[in-house]
DRENSESE-978883 format. One record per residue (C-alpha): residue number from 1; x, y, z. Coordinates in steps of 0.001 Angstrom, whole numbers, plus 500000, padded with zeros to 6 digits. Example, Ala and Ser with C-alpha at 12.3 -4.5 7.8 and 13.67 -1.06 7.14 Angstrom:
! residues 2
1/512300/495500/507800
2/513670/498940/507140
***
This chain:
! residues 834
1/753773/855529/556879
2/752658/852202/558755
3/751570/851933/562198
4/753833/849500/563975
5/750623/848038/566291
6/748057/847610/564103
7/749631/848284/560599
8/747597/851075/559422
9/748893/852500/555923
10/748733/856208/554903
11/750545/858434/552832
12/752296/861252/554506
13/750276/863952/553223
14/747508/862326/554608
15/748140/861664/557870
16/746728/865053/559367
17/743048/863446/557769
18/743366/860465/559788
19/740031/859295/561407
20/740790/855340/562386
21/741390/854811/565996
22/744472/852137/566250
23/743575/848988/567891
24/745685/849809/570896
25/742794/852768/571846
26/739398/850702/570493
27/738475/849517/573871
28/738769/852479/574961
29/735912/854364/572578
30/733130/851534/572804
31/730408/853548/573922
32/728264/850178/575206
33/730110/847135/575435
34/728552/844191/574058
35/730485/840811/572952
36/730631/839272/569752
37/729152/835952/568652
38/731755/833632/567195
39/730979/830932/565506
40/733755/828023/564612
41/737088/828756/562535
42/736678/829389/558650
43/738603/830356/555780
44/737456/833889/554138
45/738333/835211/550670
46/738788/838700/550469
47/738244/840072/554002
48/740733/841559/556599
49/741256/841407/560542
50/739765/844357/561748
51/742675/844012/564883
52/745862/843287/562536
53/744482/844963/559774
54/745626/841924/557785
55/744380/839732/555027
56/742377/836552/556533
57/744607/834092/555161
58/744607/832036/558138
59/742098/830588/559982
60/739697/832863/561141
61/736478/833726/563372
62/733538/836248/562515
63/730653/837461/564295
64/727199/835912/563401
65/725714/839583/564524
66/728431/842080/562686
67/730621/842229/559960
68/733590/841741/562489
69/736246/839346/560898
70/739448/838416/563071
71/742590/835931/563068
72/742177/833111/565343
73/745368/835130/567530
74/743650/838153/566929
75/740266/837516/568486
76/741287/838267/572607
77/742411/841723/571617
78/739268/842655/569613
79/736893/844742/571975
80/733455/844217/572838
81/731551/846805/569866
82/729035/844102/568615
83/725819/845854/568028
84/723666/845747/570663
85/720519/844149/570002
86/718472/843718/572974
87/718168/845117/576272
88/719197/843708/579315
89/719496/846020/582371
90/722588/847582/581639
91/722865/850929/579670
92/719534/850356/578228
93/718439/853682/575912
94/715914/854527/572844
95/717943/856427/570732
96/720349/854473/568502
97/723075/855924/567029
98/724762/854282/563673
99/726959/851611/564860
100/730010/851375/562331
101/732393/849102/561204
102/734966/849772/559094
103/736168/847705/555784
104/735635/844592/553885
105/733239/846630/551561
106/733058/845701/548145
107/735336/847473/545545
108/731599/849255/543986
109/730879/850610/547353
110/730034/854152/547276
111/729874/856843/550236
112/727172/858494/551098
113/728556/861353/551740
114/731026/862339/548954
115/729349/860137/546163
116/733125/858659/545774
117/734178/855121/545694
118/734865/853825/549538
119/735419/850066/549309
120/738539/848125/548220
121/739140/844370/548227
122/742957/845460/548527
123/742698/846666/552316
124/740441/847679/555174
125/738689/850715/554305
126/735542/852241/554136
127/732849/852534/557153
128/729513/850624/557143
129/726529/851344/559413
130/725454/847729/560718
131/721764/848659/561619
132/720943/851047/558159
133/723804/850102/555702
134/725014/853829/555362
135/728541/853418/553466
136/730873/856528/554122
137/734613/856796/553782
138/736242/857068/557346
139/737090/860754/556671
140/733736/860941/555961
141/731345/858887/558636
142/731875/861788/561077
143/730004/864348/559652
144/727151/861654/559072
145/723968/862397/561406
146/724514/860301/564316
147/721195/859239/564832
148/720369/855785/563015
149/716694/855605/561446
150/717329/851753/560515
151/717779/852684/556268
152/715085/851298/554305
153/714219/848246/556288
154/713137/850145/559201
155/709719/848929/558815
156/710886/845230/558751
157/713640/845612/561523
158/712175/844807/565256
159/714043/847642/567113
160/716137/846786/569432
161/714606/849036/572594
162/711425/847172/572191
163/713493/843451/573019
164/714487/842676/576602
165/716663/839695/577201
166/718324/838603/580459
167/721532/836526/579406
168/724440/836906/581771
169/724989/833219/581651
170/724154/832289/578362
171/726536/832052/575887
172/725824/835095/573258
173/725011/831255/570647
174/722515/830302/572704
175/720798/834052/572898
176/720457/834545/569669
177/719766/830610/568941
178/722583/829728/566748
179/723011/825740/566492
180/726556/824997/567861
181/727068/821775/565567
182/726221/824109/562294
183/729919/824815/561464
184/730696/827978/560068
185/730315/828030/556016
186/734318/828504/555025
187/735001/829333/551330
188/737586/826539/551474
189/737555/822484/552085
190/740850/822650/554571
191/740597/821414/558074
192/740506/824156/560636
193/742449/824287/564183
194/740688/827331/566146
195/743192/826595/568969
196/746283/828355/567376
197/748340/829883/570016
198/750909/833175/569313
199/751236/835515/566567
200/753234/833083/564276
201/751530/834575/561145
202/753100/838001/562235
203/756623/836792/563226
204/758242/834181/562211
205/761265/832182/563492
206/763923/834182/562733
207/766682/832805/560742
208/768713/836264/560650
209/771617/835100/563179
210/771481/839019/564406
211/767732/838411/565690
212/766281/836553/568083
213/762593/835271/568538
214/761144/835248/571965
215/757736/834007/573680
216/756238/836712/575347
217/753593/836692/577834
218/751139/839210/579375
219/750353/837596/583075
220/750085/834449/585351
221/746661/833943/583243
222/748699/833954/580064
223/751404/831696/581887
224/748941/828983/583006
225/747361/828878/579445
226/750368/828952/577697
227/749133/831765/575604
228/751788/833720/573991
229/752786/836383/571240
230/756216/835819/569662
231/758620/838900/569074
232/761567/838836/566993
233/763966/841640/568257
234/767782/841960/567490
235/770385/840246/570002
236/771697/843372/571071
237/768440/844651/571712
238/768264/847150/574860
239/765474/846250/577813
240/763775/849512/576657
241/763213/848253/573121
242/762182/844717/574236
243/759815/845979/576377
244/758501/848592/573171
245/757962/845553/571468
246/755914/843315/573659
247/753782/846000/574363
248/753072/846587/570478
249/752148/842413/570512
250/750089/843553/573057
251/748030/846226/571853
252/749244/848461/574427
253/750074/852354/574214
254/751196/853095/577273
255/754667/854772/578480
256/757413/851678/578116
257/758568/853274/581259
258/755969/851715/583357
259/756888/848449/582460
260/759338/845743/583059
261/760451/842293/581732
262/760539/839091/584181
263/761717/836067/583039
264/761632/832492/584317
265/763554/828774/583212
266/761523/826162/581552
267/761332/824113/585383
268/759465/827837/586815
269/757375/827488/583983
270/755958/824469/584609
271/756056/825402/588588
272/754202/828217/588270
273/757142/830120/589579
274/758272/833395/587679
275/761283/834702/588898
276/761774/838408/588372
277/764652/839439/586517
278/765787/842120/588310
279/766871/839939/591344
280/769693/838954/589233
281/772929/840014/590550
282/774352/842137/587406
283/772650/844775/586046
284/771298/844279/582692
285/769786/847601/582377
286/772272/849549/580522
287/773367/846798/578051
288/771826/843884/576511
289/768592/841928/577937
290/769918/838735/576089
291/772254/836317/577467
292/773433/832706/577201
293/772175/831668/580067
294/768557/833967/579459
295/765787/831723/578436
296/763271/832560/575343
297/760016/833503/577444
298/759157/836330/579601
299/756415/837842/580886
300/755866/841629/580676
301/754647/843346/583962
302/753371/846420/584963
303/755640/848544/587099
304/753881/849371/590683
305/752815/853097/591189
306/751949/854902/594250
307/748656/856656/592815
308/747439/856424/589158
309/744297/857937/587265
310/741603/856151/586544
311/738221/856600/584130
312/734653/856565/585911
313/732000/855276/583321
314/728571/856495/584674
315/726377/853664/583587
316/723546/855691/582885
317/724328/857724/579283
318/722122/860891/579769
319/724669/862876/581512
320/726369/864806/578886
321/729488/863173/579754
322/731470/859728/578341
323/733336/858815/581342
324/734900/861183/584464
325/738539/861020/585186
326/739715/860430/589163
327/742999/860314/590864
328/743381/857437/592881
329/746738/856612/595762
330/746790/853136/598448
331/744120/854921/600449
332/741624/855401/598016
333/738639/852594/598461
334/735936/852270/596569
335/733577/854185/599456
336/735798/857259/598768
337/735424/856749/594700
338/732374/857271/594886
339/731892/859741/597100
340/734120/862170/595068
341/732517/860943/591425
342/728952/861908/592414
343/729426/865454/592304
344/731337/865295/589084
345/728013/864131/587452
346/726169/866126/589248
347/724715/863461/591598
348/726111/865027/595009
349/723089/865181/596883
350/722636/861516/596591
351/723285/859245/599043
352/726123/856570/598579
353/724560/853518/599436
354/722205/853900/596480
355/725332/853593/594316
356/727666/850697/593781
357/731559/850912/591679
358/731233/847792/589016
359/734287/846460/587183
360/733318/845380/583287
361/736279/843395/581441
362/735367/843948/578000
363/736224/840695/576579
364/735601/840185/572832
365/733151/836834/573305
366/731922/837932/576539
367/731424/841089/578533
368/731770/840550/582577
369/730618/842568/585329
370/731436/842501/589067
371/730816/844738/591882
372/734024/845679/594005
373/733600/845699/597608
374/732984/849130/599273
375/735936/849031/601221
376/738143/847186/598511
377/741514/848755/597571
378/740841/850399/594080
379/745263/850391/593350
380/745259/846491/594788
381/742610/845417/592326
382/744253/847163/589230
383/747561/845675/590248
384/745916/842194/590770
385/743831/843082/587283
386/747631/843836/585831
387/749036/840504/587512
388/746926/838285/585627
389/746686/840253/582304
390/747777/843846/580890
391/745829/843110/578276
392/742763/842386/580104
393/743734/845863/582074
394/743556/847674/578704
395/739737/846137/578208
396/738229/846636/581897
397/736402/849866/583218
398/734722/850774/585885
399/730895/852290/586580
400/729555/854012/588677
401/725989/852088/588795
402/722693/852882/590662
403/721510/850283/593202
404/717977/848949/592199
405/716288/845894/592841
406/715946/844156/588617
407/713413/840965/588328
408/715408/838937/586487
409/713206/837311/584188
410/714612/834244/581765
411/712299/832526/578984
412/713146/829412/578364
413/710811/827489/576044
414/710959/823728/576331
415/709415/820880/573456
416/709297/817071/573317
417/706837/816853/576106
418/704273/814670/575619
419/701297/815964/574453
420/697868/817282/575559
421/698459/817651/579562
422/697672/820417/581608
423/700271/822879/583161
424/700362/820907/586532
425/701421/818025/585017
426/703859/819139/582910
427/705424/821076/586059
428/705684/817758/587845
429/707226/815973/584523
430/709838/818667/584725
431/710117/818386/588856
432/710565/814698/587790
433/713219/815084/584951
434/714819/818096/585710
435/714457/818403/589222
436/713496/822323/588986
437/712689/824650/591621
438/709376/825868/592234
439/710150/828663/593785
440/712072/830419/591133
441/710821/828659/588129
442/707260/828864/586769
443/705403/827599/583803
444/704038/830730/581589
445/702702/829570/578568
446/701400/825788/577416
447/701150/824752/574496
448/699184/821145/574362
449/699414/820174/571047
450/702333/820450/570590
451/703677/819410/573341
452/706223/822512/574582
453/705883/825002/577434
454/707899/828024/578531
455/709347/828193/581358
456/709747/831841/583311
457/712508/831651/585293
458/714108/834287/587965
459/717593/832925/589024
460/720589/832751/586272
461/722108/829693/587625
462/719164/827782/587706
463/718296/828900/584698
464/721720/827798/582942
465/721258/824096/584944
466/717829/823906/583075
467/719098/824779/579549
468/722110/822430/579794
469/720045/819614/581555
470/717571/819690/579063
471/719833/818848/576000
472/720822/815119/577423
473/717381/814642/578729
474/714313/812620/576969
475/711005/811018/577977
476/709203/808697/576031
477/712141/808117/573762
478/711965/811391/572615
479/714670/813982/573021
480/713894/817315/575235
481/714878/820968/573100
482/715047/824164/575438
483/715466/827462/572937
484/716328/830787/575078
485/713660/833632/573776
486/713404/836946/574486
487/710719/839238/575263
488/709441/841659/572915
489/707774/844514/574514
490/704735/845295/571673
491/704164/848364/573697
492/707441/850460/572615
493/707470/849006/568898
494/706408/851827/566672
495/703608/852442/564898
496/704543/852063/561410
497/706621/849264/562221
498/705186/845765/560721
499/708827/843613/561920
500/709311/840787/559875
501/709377/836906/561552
502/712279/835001/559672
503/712025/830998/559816
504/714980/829156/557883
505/715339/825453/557524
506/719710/825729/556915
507/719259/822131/555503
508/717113/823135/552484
509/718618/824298/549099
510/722001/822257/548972
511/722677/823798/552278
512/722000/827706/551144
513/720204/828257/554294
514/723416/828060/556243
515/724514/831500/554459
516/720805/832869/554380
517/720872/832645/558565
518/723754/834199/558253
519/722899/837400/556371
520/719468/837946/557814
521/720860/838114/560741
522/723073/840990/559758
523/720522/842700/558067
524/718130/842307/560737
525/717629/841958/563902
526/718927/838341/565002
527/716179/837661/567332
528/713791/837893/564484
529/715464/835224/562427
530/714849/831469/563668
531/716466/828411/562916
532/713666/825796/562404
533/716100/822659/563194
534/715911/824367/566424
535/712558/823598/568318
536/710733/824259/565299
537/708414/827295/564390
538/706566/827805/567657
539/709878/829602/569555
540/709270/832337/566548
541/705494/832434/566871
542/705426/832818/570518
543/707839/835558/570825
544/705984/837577/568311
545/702805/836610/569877
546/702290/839782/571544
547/703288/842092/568458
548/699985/843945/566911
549/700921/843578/563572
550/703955/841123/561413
551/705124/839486/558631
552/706573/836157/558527
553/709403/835244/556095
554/710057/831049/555361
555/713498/830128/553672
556/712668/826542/552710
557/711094/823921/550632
558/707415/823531/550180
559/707097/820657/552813
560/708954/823577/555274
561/706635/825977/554297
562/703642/823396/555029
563/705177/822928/558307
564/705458/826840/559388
565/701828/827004/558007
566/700280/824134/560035
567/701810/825491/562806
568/700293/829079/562226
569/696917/827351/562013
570/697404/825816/565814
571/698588/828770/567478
572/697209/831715/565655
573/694255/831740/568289
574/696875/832442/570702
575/698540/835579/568332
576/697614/839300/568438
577/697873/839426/564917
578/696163/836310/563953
579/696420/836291/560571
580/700244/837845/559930
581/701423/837413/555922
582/703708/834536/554591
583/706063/834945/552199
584/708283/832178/550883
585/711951/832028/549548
586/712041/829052/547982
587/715336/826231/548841
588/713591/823224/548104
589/713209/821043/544770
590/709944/821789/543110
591/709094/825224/544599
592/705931/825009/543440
593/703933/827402/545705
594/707350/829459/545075
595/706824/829797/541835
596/702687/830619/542017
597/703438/833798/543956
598/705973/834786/541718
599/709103/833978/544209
600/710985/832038/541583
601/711552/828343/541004
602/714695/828397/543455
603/716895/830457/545348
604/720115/830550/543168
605/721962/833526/545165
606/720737/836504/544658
607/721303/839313/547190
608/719637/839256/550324
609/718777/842817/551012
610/716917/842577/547368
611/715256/840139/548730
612/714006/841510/551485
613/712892/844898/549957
614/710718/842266/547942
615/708832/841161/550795
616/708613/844538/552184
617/706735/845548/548721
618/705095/842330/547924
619/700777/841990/547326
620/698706/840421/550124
621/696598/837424/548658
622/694574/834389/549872
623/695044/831447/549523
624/692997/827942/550412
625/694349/825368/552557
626/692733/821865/553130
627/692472/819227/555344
628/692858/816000/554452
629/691184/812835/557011
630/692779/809406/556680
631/690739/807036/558142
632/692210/803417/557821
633/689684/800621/558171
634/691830/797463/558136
635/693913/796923/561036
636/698167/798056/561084
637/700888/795689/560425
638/702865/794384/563680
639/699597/794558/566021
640/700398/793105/569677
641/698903/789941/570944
642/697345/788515/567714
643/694521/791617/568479
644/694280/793193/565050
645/692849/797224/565571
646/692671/799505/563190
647/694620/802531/562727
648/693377/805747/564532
649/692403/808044/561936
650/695047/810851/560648
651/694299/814511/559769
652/696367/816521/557434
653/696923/819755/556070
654/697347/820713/552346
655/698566/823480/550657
656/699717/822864/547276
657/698805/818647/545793
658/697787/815815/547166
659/698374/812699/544686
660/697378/809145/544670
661/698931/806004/542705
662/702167/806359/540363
663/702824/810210/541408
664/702872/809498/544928
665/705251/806293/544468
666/707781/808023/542745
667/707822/810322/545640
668/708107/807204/547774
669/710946/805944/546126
670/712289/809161/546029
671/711711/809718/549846
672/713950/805941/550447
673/716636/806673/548366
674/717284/810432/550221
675/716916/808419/554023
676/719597/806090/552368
677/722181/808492/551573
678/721108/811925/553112
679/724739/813144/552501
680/724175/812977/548406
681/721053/815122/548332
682/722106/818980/548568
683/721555/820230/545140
684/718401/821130/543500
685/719891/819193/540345
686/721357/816028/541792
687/717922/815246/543641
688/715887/815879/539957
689/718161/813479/538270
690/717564/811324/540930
691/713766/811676/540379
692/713703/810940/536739
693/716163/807895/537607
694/713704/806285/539737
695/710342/807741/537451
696/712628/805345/534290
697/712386/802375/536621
698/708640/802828/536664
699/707822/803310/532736
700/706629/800218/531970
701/704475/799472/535508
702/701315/799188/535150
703/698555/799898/537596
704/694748/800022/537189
705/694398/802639/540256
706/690711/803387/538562
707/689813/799966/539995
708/691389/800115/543383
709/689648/803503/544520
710/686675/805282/544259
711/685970/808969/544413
712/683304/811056/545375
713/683216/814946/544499
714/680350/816892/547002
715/678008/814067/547390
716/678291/812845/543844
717/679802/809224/542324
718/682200/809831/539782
719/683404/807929/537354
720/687252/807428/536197
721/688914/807034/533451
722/691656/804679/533105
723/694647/805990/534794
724/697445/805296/537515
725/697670/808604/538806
726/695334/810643/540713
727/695701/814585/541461
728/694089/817275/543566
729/695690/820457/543343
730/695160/823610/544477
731/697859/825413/543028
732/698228/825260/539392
733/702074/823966/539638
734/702739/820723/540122
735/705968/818612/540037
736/708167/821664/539815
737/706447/824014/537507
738/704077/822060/535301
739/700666/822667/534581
740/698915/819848/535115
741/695312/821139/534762
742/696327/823268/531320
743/694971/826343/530124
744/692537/825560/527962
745/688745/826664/528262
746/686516/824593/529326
747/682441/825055/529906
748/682385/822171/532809
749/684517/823747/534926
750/685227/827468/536630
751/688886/828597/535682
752/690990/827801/538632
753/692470/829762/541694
754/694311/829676/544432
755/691694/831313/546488
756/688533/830027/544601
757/687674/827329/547451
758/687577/824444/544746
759/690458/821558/544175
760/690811/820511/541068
761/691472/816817/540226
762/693440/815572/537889
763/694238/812175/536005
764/697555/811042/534782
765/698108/807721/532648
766/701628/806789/533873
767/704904/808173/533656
768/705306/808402/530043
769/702460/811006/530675
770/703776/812977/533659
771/706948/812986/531673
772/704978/814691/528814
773/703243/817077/531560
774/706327/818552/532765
775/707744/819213/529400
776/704493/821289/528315
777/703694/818680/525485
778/700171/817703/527460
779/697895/818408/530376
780/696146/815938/532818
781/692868/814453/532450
782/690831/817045/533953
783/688110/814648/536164
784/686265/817113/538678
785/686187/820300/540793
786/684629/821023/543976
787/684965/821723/548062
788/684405/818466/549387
789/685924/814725/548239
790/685659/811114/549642
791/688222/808923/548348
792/687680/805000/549156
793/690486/802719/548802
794/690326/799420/548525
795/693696/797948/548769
796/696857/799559/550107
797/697638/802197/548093
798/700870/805201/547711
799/699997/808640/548900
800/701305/811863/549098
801/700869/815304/550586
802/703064/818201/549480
803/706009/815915/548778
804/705211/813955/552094
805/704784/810213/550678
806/703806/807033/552903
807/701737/804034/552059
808/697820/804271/553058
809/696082/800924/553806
810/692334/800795/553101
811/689940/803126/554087
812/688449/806432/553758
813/690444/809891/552662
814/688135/812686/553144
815/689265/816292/551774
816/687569/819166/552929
817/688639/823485/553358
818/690460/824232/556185
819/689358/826811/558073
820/689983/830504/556852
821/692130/830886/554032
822/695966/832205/554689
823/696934/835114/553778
824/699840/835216/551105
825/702781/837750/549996
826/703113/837746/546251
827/706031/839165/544894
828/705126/842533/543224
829/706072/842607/539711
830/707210/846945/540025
831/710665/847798/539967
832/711997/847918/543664
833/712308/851292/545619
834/715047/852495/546840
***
């Protein structure tokens, strides 16, 4: 047997163990509505539509917060089940239940339950909790434990009753902080069109002379749109089965009785003008609805009705009750609806202006909410509500809501601002610029160094103005970011629970981090993963600022993980846990701190969930950081005015190398060629052929760098050898895996460590010799150790820091310990537990 709406297969002998709800009924068992996120159009191998049921041939959107897949004609009729992630006023509750979706499992999946195989890359099948993973078949799922305990990343996972977020006019992107210009990763290169319009992958033009194709349409919103489903019906087709038909297009399972067929000419089209079809003057009832002189579009309508039932939601869930059902005629207002709901939720001796009737039209990308007027006509909106859509009538309900006075609170963290002013004078920048009320806008936090402040604000349309305003706005040259950020509420997050802080740079690792934002998102909770091309690391840090105790997770290079560390250092006075635990996934090209603590030498795919049970097991070490002073004393190039002053001095932070001399201009040359042609460099191996291309060019250069600098290790000359290169490391890998210090014994020196508080320095002789380094045929020239260096060049001279390379001029470089040391995951070496 097949369904005719939604195509649902099952063998006949089966059918009395069917659990899936059709498509036509969804809306109507979402227990809290909550839209989906959809990214832009892709192309997806091997999943199905969870509305048509079909395979995702086409074109076709998917949630960035749930496994929901759907044709681009498919996406208005999927309801509002995302998984509900925050709290924002409406419905909000403690207990979470498991939220499932069913199919595009893999074929291996296995069900909880019965043991037994429950995926298939054949059809939709199988049921997946998206909080815990739980996999169950969907004869199965509903003898699972309701309750959701969050699987085995529950420690990781910030819960969702501990995040409050105020978003009614914020697109469900900008919430959870997805960049709009990242297109959605699509397992194909062919262009995509999101705008399709119909169902022409389910019907198409009929060439069967018997049959006729028609445009159907479901309102005046559908009309003015010109969005339409196409039937294809025989010519002889009665009204009755015409109408049977659009409804199934439709997603409707009501009585074909209650509905009618109006159609209009191509001129009342474009007039806006439908003419009903039953003004004609023969009656087409009893024979066919087609004639020559018919047109191909209608619109379907709902039939008007003298009283109807309708479903009361109670917007609060402890009651013991889903929803209330209430006979409503044309007298019925929404005074007298609820005045006779109250006592069926046991509510009667409350009074009835604490209670308001909202309408919700659950709308698959957004959820709305209005409040009816008390003495509004409760049939004369739903026949309006039909008017302009039955399928929007099949996705709206109405609660029954308490009155109470919310603060609406909206974060909005701002960057870009210039530096190092206080909060008044940031307010009146943004008075300036953005012309924002005082009255309902306030600055909450500053952040001086850096330049950003967040902005609490209590209106939603002010608060949209801002955000938009803000993205076409710059001062000084420099372009404005504003990064909607929720609250997390440290108070309800549970003991046990250590939540980790995600950070992703999606350009690192030939573009890996796309799919990495992507599934941490699913397997978390999105507002714990953060997109550092938007506003950076300090959104992240200051939303966990008030949790007691976290992790932090970077998906990067090493220069990205330099950058989430130096921004640690500036704002962990401002943390509750001041010291949280970094772990790294390494996306960059030499990986080296990667590869120290045992996270590998680059992400190459492996599973993300493995991943993440990594991090939850992983060893807490320390680590050494340094600061590096560059103090120029000849003056910069281009000075104004023939007035030659020197460079203000520069300070630094290092985690893994800092070289001087050959190393440092490969980098250089390395760093020119990538600003050149960005487009080229997304693969780990095209950028190291690229380094050894340019580190050929330089094998027979020649540079006496031993007579162009001198270095001092804590207070003492020392002397060097002849070399071009110059190396202080604190890690021992260097230049993606080699060990430049070697591990032979020596009595001069203390073996090294990452925690040790000594750099090592290190000599190298010119390519030909980091060349040999690399391939493990020779070490460095091991120079000195200690905590504190003075480096004095004495011409211009290339430098880098962690794969950061510029050109110094003369001066001083002074290297000294940074503070306290960082604290470190390690990946634990024990087989993972399940």
């Amino acid at each position: 047997f097949i369904s005719t709406v939604c195509n649902f297969m099952s063998h006949e002998k089966c059918l009395k163990n069917v659990k899936i709800p059709c498509s036509c009924i969804a809306p109507s068992l979402v227990r809290v509505p909550v839209a989906h996120c959809f990214g832009t159009p892709g192309h997806y191998k091997r999943k199905f539509c969870t509305v048509c049921r079909k395979s995702l041939e086409s074109p076709a959107f998917r949630c960035e917060v749930c496994e929901l897949h759907v044709h681009t004609d498919c996406v208005l009729f999927a309801c509002s089940d995302c998984r509900q992630c925050h709290q924002d006023g409406h419905q909000d509750h403690d207990t979470y239940h498991h939220h499932w979706r069913e199919g595009n499992l893999s074929s291996s999946a296995r069900c909880e339950v019965c043991k037994k195989t429950c995926g298939s890359s054949e059809v939709l099948s199988g049921m997946r909790c998206e909080w815990c993973g739980i996999l169950a078949h969907a004869a199965c799922y509903v003898i699972v434990t309701p309750e959701c305990t969050f699987g085995r990343l529950r420690n990781m996972i910030l819960p969702p009753s501990c995040v409050q977020l105020f978003s009614r006019n914020f697109s469900k992107l900008h919430c959870f902080r997805i960049s709009e210009n990242l297109q959605t990763e699509s397992d194909e290169d062919d262009d995509v069109d999101g705008s399709t319009q119909g169902s022409a992958k389910d019907v198409q033009i009929s060439t069967d002379s018997s049959k006729q194709t028609l445009k159907i349409f479901d309102g005046n919103d559908a009309v003015k749109r010109n969005q339409f489903r196409l039937i294809s019906v025989p010519r002889i087709a009665k009204n009755e089965e015409v109408v049977e038909a659009a409804l199934r297009a439709y997603y409707i399972n009501d009585d074909q009785q209650e509905y009618e067929l109006q159609t209009f000419t191509q001129q009342a089209l474009l007039s806006d003008d439908v003419i009903n079809r039953n003004d004609a003057a023969q009656d087409t009832n009893l024979g066919s609805v087609f004639r020559e002189s018919v047109p191909e579009a209608w619109i379907i309508r709902a039939k008007p009705k003298e009283e109807e039932v309708i479903r009361i939601y109670p917007a609060w869930l402890k009651v013991g009750m889903a929803y209330v059902s209430l006979r409503v005629n044309k007298d019925s207002t929404t005074q007298t609806v609820i005045k006779e709901v109250l006592p069926l939720l046991g509510r009667q001796m409350e009074c009835l202006q604490n209670f308001k009737l909202v309408e919700v039209l659950m709308g698959s990308k957004q959820v709305q909410r209005m409040v009816l007027d008390k003495q509004e006509l409760i049939l004369n909106r739903l026949k309006d509500i039909r008017k302009t859509s039955i399928r929007q009538m099949n996705q709206t309900r109405f609660y029954i809501v308490e009155n109470s006075k919310s603060i609406v609170q909206v974060h909005l963290f701002v960057g870009g601002l210039p530096p190092q002013l206080s909060s008044e004078e940031y307010t009146n920048i943004l008075k300036d610029e953005l012309a924002i009320k005082t009255n309902v806008v306030s600055v909450s936090h500053v952040y001086q160094a850096q330049g950003a402040v967040v902005l609490e604000i209590s209106c939603f349309s002010e608060a949209e103005r801002i955000y938009m305003l803000v993205k076409d706005t710059t001062i000084n040259d420099k372009p404005l970011n504003a990064v909607v950020i929720p609250e997390v509420m440290a108070s309800k997050i549970p003991r046990n629970c250590c939540p980790l802080l995600v950070f992703v740079n999606p350009k690192s690792g030939g573009l890996k981090g796309r799919d990495l934002l992507y599934s941490f998102r699913k397997l978390l909770n999105p507002h714990q993963v953060f997109e550092l091309t938007n506003g950076g690391p300090l959104p992240g840090f200051h939303t966990f600022s008030k949790v007691p105790s976290f992790r932090v997770l970077v998906c990067g290079g090493d220069g990205t993980v330099g950058w989430v560390l130096g921004a640690l250092e500036e704002i962990r006075h401002k943390l509750v846990c001041s010291e949280p635990s970094v772990a790294i996934l390494p996306l960059g090209t030499g990986n080296d701190l990667g590869r120290v603590l045992h996270w590998g030498a680059g992400y190459s795919g492996e599973d993300p969930y493995s991943i993440l049970v990594s991090v939850d097991e992983a060893d807490d070490v320390l680590m050494d950081r340094w600061t590096i002073l560059l103090d120029a004393e000849e003056p910069a190039e281009g000075t104004e005015n023939g007035v030659a002053e020197p460079e203000p001095p520069k300070i630094v932070q290092m985690n893994n190398y800092c070289g001087l001399g050959i190393d440092a201009e490969l980098s250089l040359d390395f760093h020119h060629a990538r600003e050149e042609e960005p487009g080229k460099f997304n693969s780990r191996f095209h950028n190291k052929g690229v380094y050894m291309k340019v580190g050929l060019q330089k094998i027979s250069h020649t540079r006496n760098l031993h007579k162009d600098i001198k270095l001092q290790v804590d207070q003492h000359e020392v002397e060097l050898p002849s070399i071009e290169g110059l190396i202080f490391i604190n890690i021992p890998s260097w230049g993606s895996g080699a060990d430049l210090w070697g591990s032979e014994s020596d009595n001069r020196f203390e073996k090294p460590r990452i925690d040790d508080g000594l750099l090592e320095v290190v000599g190298v002789t010119g390519v030909m010799h980091m060349g040999q380094v690399q391939g493990g045929f020779r070490s460095g020239i091991r120079i000195a150790q200690g905590s504190y260096f003075r480096v004095t060049l004495l011409k211009p001279i290339p430098v880098q820091v962690d794969g950061e390379p510029w050109i110094q001029a003369p001066g001083q470089i002074i290297i000294s310990a940074a503070g306290p040391k960082v604290h470190m995951l390690k990946k634990s070496k024990q087989k993972q537990k399940k």
